[in-house]
N, CA, C and O atoms as a GROMACS GRO file, in nm:
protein
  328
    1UNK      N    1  -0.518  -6.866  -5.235
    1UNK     CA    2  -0.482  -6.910  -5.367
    1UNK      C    3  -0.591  -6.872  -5.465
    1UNK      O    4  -0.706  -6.883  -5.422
    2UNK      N    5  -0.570  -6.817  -5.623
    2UNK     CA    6  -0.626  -6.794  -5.676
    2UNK      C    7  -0.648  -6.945  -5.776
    2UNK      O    8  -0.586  -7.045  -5.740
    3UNK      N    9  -0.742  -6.953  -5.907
    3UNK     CA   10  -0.818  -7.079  -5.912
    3UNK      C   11  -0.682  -7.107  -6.003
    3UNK      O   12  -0.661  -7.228  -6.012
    4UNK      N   13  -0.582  -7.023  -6.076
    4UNK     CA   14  -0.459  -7.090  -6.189
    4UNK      C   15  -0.399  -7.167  -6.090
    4UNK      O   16  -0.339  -7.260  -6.146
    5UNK      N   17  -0.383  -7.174  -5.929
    5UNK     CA   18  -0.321  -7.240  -5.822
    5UNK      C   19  -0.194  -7.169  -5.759
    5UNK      O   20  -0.112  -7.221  -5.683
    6UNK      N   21  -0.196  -7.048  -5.803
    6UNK     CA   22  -0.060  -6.955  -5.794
    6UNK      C   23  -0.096  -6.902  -5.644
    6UNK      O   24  -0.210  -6.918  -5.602
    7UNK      N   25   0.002  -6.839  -5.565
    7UNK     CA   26  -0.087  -6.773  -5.444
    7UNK      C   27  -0.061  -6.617  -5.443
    7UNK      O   28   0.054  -6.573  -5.446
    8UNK      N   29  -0.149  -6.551  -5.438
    8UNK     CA   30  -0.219  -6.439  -5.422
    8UNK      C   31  -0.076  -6.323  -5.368
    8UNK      O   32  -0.017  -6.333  -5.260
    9UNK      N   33  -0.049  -6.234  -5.462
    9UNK     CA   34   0.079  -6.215  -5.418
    9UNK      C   35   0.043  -6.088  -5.268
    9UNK      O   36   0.098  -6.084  -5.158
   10UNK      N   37  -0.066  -6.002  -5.324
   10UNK     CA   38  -0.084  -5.937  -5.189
   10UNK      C   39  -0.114  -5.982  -5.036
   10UNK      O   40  -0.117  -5.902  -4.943
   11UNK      N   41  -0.136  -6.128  -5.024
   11UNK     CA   42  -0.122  -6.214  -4.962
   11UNK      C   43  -0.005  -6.227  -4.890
   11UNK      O   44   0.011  -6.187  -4.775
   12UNK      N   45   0.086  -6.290  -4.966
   12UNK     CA   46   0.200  -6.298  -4.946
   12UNK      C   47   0.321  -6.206  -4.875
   12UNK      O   48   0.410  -6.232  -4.794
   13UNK      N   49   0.262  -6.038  -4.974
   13UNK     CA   50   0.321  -5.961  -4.946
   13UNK      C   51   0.280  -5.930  -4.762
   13UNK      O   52   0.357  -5.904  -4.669
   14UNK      N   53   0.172  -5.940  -4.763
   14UNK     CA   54   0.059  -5.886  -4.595
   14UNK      C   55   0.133  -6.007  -4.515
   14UNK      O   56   0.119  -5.949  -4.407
   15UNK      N   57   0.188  -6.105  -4.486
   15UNK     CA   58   0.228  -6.235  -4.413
   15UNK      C   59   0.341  -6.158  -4.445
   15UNK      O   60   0.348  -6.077  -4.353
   16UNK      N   61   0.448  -6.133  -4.535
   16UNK     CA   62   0.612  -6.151  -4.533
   16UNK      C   63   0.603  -5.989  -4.447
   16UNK      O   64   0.682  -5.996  -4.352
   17UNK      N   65   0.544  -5.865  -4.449
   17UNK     CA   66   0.562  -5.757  -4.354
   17UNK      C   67   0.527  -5.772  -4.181
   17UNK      O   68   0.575  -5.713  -4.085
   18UNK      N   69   0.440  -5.860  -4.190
   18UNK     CA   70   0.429  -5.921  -4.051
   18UNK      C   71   0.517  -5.972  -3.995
   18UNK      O   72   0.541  -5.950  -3.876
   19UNK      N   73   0.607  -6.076  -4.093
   19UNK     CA   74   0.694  -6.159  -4.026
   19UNK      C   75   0.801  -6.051  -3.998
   19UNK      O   76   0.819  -6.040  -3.876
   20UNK      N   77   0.884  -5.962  -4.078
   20UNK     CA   78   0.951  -5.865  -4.052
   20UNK      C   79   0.903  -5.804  -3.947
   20UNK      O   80   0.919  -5.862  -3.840
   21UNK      N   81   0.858  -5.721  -3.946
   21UNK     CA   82   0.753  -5.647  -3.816
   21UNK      C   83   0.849  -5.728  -3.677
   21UNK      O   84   0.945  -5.693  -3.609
   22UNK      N   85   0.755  -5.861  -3.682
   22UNK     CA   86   0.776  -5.875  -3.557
   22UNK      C   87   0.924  -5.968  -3.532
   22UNK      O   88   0.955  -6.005  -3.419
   23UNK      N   89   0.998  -5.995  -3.639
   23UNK     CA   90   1.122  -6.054  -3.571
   23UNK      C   91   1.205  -5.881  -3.595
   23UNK      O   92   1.324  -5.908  -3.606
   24UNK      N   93   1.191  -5.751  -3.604
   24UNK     CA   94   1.252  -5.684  -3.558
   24UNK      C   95   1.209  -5.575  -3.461
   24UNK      O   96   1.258  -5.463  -3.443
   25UNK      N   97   1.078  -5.653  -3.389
   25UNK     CA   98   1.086  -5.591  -3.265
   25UNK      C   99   1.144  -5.683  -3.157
   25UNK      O  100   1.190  -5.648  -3.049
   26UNK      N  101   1.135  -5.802  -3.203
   26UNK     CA  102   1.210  -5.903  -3.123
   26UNK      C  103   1.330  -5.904  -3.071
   26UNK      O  104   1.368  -5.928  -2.956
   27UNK      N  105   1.410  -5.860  -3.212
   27UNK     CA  106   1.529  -5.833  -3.220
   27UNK      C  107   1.586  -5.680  -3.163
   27UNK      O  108   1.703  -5.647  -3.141
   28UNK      N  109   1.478  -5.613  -3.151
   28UNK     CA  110   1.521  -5.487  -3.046
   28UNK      C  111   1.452  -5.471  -2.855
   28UNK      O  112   1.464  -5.398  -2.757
   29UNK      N  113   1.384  -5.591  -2.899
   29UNK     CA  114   1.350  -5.648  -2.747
   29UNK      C  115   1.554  -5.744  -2.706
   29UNK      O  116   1.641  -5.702  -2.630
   30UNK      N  117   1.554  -5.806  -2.750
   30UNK     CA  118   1.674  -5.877  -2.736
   30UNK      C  119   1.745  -5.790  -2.694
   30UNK      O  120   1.788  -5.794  -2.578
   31UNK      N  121   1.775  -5.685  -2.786
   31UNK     CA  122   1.850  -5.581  -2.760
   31UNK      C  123   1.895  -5.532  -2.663
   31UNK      O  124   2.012  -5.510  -2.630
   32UNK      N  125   1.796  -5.511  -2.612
   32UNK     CA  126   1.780  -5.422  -2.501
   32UNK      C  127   1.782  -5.472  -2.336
   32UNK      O  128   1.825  -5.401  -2.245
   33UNK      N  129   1.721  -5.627  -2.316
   33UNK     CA  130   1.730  -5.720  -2.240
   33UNK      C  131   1.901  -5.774  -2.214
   33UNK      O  132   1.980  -5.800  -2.305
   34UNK      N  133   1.936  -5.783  -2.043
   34UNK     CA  134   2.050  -5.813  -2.029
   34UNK      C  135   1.983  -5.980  -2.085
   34UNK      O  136   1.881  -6.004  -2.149
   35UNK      N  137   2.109  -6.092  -2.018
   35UNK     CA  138   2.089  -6.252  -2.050
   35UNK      C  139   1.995  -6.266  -1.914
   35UNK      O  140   1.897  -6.331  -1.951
   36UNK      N  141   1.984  -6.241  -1.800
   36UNK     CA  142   1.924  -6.266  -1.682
   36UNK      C  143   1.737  -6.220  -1.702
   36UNK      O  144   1.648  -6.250  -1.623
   37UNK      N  145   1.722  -6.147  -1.827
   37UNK     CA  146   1.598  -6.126  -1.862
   37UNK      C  147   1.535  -6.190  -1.950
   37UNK      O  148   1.416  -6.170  -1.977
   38UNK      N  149   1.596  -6.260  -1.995
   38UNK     CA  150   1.573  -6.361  -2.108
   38UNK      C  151   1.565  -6.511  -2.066
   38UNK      O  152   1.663  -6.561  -2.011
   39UNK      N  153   1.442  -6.592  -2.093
   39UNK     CA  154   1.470  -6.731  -2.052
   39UNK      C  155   1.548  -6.812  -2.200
   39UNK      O  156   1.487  -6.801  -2.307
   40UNK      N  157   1.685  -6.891  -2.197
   40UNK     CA  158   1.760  -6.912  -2.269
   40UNK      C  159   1.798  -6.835  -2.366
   40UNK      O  160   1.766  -6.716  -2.366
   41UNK      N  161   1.898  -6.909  -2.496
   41UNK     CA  162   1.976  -6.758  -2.534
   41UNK      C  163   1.960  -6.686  -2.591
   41UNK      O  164   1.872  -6.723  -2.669
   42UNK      N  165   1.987  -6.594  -2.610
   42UNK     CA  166   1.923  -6.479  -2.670
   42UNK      C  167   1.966  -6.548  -2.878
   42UNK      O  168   1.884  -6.542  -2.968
   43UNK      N  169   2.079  -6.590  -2.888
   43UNK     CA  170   2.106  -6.638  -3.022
   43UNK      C  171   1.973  -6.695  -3.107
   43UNK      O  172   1.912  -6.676  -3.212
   44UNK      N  173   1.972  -6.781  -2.984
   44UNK     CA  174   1.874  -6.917  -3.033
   44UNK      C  175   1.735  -6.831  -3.060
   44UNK      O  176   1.677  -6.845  -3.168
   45UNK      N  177   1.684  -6.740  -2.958
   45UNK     CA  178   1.574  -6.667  -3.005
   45UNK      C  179   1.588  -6.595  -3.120
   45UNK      O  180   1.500  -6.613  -3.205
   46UNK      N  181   1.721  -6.477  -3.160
   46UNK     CA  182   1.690  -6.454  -3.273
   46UNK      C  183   1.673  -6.525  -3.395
   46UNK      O  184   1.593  -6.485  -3.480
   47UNK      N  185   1.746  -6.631  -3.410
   47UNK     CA  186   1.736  -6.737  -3.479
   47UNK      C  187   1.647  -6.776  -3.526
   47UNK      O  188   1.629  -6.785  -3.647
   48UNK      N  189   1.539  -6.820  -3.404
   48UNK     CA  190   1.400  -6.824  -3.443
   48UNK      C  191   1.311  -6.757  -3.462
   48UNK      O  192   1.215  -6.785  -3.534
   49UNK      N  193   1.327  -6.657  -3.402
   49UNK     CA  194   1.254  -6.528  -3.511
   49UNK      C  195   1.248  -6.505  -3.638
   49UNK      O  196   1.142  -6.475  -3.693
   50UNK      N  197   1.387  -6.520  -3.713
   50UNK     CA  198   1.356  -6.518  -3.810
   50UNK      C  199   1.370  -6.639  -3.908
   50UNK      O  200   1.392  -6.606  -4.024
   51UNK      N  201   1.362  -6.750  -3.886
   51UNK     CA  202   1.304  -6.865  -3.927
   51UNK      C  203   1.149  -6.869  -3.946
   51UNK      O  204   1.117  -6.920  -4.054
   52UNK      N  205   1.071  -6.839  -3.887
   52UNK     CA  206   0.934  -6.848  -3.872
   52UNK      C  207   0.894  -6.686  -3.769
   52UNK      O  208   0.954  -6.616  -3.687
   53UNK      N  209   0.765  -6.686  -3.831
   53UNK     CA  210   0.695  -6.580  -3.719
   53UNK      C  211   0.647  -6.642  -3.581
   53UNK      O  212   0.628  -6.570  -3.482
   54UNK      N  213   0.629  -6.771  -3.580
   54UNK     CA  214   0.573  -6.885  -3.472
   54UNK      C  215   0.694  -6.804  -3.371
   54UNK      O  216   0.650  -6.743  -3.274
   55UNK      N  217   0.828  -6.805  -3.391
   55UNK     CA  218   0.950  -6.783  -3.336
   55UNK      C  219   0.938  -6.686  -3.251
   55UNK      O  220   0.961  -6.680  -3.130
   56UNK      N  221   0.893  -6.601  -3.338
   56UNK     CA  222   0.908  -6.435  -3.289
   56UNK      C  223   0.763  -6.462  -3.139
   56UNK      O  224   0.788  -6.436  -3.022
   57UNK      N  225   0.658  -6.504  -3.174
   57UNK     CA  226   0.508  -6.542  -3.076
   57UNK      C  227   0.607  -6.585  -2.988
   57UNK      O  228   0.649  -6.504  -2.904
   58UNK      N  229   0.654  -6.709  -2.994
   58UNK     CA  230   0.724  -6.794  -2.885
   58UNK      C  231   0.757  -6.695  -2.827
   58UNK      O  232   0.684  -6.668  -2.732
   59UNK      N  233   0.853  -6.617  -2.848
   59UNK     CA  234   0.932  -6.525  -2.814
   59UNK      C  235   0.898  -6.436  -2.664
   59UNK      O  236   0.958  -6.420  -2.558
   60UNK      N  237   0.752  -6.384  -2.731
   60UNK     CA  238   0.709  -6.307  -2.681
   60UNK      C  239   0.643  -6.347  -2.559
   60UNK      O  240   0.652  -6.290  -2.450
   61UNK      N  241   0.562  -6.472  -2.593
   61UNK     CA  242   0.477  -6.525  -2.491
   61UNK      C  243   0.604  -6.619  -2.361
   61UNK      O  244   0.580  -6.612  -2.240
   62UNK      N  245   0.683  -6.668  -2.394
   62UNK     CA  246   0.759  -6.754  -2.316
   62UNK      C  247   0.943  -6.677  -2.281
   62UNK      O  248   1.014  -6.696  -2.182
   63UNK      N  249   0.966  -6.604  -2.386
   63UNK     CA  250   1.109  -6.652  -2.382
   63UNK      C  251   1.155  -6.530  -2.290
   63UNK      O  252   1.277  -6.525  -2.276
   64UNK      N  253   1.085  -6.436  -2.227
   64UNK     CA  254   1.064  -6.280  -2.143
   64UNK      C  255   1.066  -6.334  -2.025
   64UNK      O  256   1.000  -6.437  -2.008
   65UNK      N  257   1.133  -6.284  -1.928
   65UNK     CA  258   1.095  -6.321  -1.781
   65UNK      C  259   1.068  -6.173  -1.751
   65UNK      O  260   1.121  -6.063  -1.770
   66UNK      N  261   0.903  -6.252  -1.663
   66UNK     CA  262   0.844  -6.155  -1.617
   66UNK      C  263   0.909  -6.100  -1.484
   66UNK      O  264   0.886  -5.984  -1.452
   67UNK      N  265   0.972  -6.161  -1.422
   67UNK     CA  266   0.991  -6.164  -1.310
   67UNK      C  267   1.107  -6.044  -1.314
   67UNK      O  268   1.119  -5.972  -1.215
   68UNK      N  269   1.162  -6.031  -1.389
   68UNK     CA  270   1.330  -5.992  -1.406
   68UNK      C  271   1.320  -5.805  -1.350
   68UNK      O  272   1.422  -5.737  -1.344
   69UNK      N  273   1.196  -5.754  -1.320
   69UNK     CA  274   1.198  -5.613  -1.310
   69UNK      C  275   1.189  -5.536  -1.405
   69UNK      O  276   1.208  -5.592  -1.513
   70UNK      N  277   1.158  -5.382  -1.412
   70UNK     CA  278   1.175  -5.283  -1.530
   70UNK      C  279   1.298  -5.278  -1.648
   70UNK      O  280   1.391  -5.358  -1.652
   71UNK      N  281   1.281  -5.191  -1.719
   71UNK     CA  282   1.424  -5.209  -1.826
   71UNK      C  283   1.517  -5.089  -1.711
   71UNK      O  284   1.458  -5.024  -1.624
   72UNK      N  285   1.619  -5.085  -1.728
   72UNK     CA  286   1.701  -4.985  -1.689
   72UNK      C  287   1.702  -4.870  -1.747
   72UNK      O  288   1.636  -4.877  -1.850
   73UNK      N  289   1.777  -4.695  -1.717
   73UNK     CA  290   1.754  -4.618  -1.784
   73UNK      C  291   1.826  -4.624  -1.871
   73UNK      O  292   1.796  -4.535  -1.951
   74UNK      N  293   1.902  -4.676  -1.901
   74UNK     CA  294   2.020  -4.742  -2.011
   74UNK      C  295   1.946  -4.838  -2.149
   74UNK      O  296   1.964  -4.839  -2.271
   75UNK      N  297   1.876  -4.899  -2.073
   75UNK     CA  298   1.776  -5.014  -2.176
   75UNK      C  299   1.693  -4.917  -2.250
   75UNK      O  300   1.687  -4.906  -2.373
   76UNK      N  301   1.621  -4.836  -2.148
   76UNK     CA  302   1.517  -4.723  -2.239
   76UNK      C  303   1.547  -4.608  -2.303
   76UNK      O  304   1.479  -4.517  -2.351
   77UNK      N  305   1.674  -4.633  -2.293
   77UNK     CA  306   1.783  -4.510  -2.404
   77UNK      C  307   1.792  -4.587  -2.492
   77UNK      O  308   1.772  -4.526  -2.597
   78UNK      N  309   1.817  -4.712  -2.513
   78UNK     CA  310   1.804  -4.775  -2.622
   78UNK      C  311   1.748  -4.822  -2.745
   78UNK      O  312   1.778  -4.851  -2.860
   79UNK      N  313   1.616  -4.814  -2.635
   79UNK     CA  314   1.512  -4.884  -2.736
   79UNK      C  315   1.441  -4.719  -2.772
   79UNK      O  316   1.326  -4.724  -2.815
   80UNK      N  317   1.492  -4.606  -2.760
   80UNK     CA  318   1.453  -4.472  -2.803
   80UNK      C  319   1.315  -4.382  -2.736
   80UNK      O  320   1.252  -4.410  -2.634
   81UNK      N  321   1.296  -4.284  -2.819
   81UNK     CA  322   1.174  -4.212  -2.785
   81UNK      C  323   1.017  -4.331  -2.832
   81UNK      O  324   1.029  -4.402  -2.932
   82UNK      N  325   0.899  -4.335  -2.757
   82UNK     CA  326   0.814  -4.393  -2.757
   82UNK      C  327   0.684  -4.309  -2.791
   82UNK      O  328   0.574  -4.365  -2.795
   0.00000   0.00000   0.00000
């Protein structure tokens, strides 16, 4: 915040590209994940992705099962060239 009490718009702008950023890699992680790779639903995660960036973290850190194996060659046609 600057001292008139307004907040700092390049600020703002640097937080609102983040939050984008990462609820649409989320949303192409989702994508690409059958439901058996995902712990609960995939709705509810996008949902919260883009409600908050907290959403999209959650996301990443919890809502992935590690366990579930590689993507398929189908999944990695999807999510494109890397």
């Amino acid at each position: 915040m600057i001292a008139g009490g307004k907040p700092d718009r390049r600020a703002l702008t640097a937080v609102a590209v983040v939050h984008v950023t990462a609820a649409a890699l989320t949303w192409r992680d989702l994508r690409c994940r059958t439901a058996g790779q995902v712990r609960g639903d995939k709705g509810v995660w996008r949902m919260a992705s883009v409600l908050n960036t907290l959403g999209s973290a959650t996301y990443w850190l919890f809502g992935r099962r590690q366990d579930a194996g590689p993507l398929t060659h189908t999944q990695k046609r999807a999510i494109g060239p890397q």
